[in-house]
N, C-alpha and C positions, 0 to 999 in steps of 0.2 A: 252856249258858252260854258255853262259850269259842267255839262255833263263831258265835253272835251279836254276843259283841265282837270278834272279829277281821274279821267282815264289817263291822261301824262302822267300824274303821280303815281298810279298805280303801275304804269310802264315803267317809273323808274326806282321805284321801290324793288319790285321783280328783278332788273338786271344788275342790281348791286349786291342781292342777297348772296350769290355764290360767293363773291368774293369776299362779304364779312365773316363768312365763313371759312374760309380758307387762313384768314387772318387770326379766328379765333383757335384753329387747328393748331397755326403756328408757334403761338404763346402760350398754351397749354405744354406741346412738347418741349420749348424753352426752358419756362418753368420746369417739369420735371426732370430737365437736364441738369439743370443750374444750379435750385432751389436747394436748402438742406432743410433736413423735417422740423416741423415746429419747433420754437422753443421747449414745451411744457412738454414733447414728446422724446426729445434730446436729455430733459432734466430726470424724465423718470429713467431714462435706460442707465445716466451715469449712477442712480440712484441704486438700482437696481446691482449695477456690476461687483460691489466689494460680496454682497449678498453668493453672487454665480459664484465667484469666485472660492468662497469657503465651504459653499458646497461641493466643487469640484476638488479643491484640497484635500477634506473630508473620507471623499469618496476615496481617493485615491492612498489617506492614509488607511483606509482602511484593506483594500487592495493589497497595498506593499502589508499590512501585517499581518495578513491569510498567507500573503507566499512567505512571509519568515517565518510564521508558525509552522508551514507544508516542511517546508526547508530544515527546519529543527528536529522536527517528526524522522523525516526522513536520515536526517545525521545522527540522531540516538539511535535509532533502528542500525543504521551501517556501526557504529562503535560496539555495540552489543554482539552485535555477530562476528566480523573480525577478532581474529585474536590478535594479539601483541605480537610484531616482526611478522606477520605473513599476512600483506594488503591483497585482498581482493578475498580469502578464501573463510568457507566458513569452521566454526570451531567445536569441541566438543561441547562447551558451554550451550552453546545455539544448541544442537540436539537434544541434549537434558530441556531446555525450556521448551523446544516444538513438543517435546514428548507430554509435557505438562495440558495440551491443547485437549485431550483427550480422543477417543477412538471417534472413527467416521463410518464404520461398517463391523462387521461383523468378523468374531478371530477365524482366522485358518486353522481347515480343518487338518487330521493326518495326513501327510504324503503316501500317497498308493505305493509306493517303491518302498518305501520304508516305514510306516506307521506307526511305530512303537516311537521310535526315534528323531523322527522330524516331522514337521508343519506341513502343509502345501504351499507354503510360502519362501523366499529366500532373497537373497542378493547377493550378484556374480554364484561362487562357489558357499559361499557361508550362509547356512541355514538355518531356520531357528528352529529350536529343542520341542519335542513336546514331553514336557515336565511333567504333563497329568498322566498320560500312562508309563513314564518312568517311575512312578510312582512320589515324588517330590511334593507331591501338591499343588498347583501349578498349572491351573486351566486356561487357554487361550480362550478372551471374552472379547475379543475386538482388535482391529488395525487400522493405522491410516499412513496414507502415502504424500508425501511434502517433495517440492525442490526448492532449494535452496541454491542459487546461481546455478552452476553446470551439475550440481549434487544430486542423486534422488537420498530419499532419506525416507526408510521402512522400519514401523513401528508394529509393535507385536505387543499388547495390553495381555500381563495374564493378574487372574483373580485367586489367591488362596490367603489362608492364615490368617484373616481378617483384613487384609488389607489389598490393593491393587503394586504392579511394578510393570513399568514398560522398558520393553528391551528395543532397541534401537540401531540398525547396521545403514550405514553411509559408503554408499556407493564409491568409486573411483578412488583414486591412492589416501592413504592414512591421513589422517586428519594431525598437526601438530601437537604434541604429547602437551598436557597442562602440567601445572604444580600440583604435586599431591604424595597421598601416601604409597609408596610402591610394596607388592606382595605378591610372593612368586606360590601358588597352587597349581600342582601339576606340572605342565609346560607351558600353562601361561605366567605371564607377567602382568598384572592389574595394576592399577592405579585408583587408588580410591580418592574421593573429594566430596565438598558439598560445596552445590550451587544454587541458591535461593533458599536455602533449608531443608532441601531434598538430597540425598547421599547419592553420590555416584560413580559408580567402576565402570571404567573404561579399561580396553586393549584392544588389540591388532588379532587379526587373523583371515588368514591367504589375503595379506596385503590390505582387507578393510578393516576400518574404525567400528568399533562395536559398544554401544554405550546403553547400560543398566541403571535405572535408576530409579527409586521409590523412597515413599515413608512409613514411617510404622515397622520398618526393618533393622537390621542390623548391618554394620559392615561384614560379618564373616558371612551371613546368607545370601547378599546377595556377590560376596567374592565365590561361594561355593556351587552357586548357579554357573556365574559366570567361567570357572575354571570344568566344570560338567561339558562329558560330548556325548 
């Protein structure tokens, strides 16, 4: 007798397990439908948000004042180079200061066509002087070559009298005339000025901008370079 009711229990033990199980399946996935996360799990997230928050603020003030910094950089940059009445193009003033950047290579030597006379270097038809065997004084020690928007812009560094002077010719039509002192040598017309503390003559010829400029000089040497062919 006991050995056959205790086999009925265990028969009916057996055919009910699946289905407690199916039941506890059930209320588990209820619960995590239903359910919202603990209290004490809820309290730290709200606890935590003013925190996210000010570092994402933070973050982002910082952001926004890399790009007004970028943004300011770049707006001095375009003031300095534009001149006054003519947006977009660049100015003599800009030339004088790339020239200030100093040499990137080594100066042009004489032109084989012409040696005494001129460089191996030039822009369009206007070429630069060689001043040391015209006897001036006036050795080519370096050049370097910039663009400045559609511009090319070629520097010629020469070394005499103690001191350095970069002559500078700008590619494509005349650059707009600045304020300054005007003096006619030869058939040119000069304009003398200073810009950063540096003296500078500019003029025109075969349609380019051509700009001289140095310290430790004078204005009539380097108007007397500049008026020199």
């Amino acid at each position: 007798m006991e050995d056959n009711s205790r086999d009925a229990v265990e028969s009916t033990g057996k055919s009910d397990l699946p289905e407690l199980e199916h039941r506890v399946a059930a209320a588990l996935q209820q619960a995590a439908a239903t359910e919202r996360a603990p209290a004490r799990l809820r309290a730290r997230i709200e606890a935590d948000r003013p925190r996210a928050m000010a570092v994402a603020r933070r973050r982002m003030a910082l952001y926004g004042g890399t790009l007004a910094s970028s943004a300011a950089v770049v707006l001095l940059v375009v003031v300095l180079l534009l001149p006054a009445g003519t947006p977009g193009g660049p100015s003599v003033s800009a030339a004088a200061t790339i020239a200030v950047r100093g040499p990137t290579g080594p100066g042009p030597g004489p032109d084989p066509h012409s040696p005494v006379a001129r460089l191996g270097q030039s822009v369009g038809r206007v070429y630069f002087p060689n001043w040391a065997d015209q006897g001036l004084g006036w050795a080519a020690v370096g050049q370097r070559t910039d663009q400045l928007r559609d511009r090319r812009m070629v520097t010629v560094y020469y070394q005499g009298h103690g001191t350095q002077i970069a002559y500078t010719i700008v590619s494509g039509s005349a650059l707009p005339v600045p304020a300054g002192t005007v003096v006619r040598k030869g058939a040119e017309r000069l304009r003398t000025l200073s810009v950063d503390g540096r003296l500078v003559v500019t003029w025109r010829r075969a349609g380019h901008t051509c700009v001289l400029t140095g310290m430790g000089v004078t204005a009539d040497q380097l108007e007397q370079l500049a008026a020199y062919r």
